[in-house]
Every structure is written in C-alpha cells, then in structure tokens.
C-alpha positions in Angstrom: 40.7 73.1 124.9 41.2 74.7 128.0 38.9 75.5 130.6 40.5 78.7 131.8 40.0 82.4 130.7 42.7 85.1 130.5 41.7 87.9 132.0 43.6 91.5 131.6 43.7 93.8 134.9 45.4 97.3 135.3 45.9 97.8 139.0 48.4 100.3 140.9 52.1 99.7 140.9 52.3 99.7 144.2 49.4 96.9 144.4 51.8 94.6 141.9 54.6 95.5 144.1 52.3 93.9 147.7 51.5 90.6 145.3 54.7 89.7 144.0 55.9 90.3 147.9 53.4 87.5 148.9 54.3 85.7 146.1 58.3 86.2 147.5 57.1 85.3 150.9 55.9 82.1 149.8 52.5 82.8 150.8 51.3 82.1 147.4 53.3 80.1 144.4 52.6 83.0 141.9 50.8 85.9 141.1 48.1 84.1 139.8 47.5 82.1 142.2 47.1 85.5 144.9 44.1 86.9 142.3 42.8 83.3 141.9 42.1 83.3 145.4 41.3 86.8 145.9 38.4 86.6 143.5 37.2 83.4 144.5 37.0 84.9 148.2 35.0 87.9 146.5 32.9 85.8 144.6 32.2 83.4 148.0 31.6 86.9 149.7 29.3 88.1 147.4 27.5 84.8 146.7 26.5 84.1 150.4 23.0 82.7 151.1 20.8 85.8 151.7 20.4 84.5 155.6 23.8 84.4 155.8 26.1 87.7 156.6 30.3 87.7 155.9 32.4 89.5 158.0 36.2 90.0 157.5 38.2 89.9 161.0 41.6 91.7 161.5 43.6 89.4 163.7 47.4 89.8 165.5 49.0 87.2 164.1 50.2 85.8 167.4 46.0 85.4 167.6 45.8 83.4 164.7 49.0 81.2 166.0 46.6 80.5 169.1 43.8 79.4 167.2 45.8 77.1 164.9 47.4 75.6 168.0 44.0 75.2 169.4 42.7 73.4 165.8 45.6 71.5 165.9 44.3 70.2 169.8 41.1 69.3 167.7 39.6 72.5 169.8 38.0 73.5 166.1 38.1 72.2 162.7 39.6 75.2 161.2 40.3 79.2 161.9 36.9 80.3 160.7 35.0 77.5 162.7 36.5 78.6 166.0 35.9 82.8 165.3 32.1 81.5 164.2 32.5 79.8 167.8 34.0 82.2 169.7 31.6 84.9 168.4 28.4 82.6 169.4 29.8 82.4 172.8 30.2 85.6 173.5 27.0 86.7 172.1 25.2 84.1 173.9 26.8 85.4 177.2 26.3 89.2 177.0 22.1 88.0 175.7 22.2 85.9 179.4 24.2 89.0 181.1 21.4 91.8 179.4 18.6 89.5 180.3 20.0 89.2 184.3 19.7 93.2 184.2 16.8 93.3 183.0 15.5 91.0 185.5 16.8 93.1 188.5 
C-alpha cells in the first residue's frame, strides 16, 4: 500500500509552462517534485509556531552566490541562517543608533 495520495490540480497554462521550465532547467527532477516542494513550503509557512513570523526575501542572484560562498567559508550554516543573521544585526544596530539619538 502506498503512502502517497494523488491529488488533481487545474492551474493556468502559462503556470504549467514556468514548471516544466524549472523542471528543464534542472532545478527540479519533475513536475512533481516542484509542487511537492512548493506545498511543503506553504504548509511550513502556514504551520509556524505562533511566536514565530515567515518572511519571503527577493534576492539578486549574484546575492545569493555571496551568501553561499560565505556558507561555504563556514560564515553560516545555510542561506536562511545568514539572512536570519544579517537581519538581527542590522536591527540591533539601527535599536543602538535610535537609542544614541535619543540620548542627545
């Protein structure tokens, strides 16, 4: 017995078309595979511990190339690890900045 459901989904043409390009781009082995992961990132998104907020980040790619170079240093243990960094850092440094003008 299998312990997988089929599942039927009408979507746009030109949505089909932007999967099997992935898929063609070897970003994803098959079709399945791209709404496998896609739902498991909405269900991940959606199942979030209440304290906890997800945020999507649009990134140049030449971006993300410097932040997998900087993993690959040991810099960060993966992409979303150093944005989660990167964002604490900065918010930590505009708090101490807002809190020096406040104190002048």
């Amino acid at each position: 017995m299998s312990d997988t459901k089929r599942i039927t989904v009408r979507i746009p043409v030109n949505m089909a078309q932007k999967l099997d390009d992935l898929v063609e781009e070897g970003e994803y082995s098959s079709t399945s595979e791209a709404i496998r992961t896609a739902i498991d990132d909405f269900i991940k998104n959606k199942n979030a511990p209440e304290h906890i907020s997800k945020v999507t980040v649009d990134l140049p790619k030449k971006k993300v190339g410097e932040i997998e170079n900087l993993i690959e240093r040991g810099d960060s243990v993966n992409v979303d690890d150093a944005i989660r960094t990167a964002v604490r850092e900065y918010v930590r440094e505009r708090i101490k900045e807002y809190k020096r003008d406040l104190e002048e």
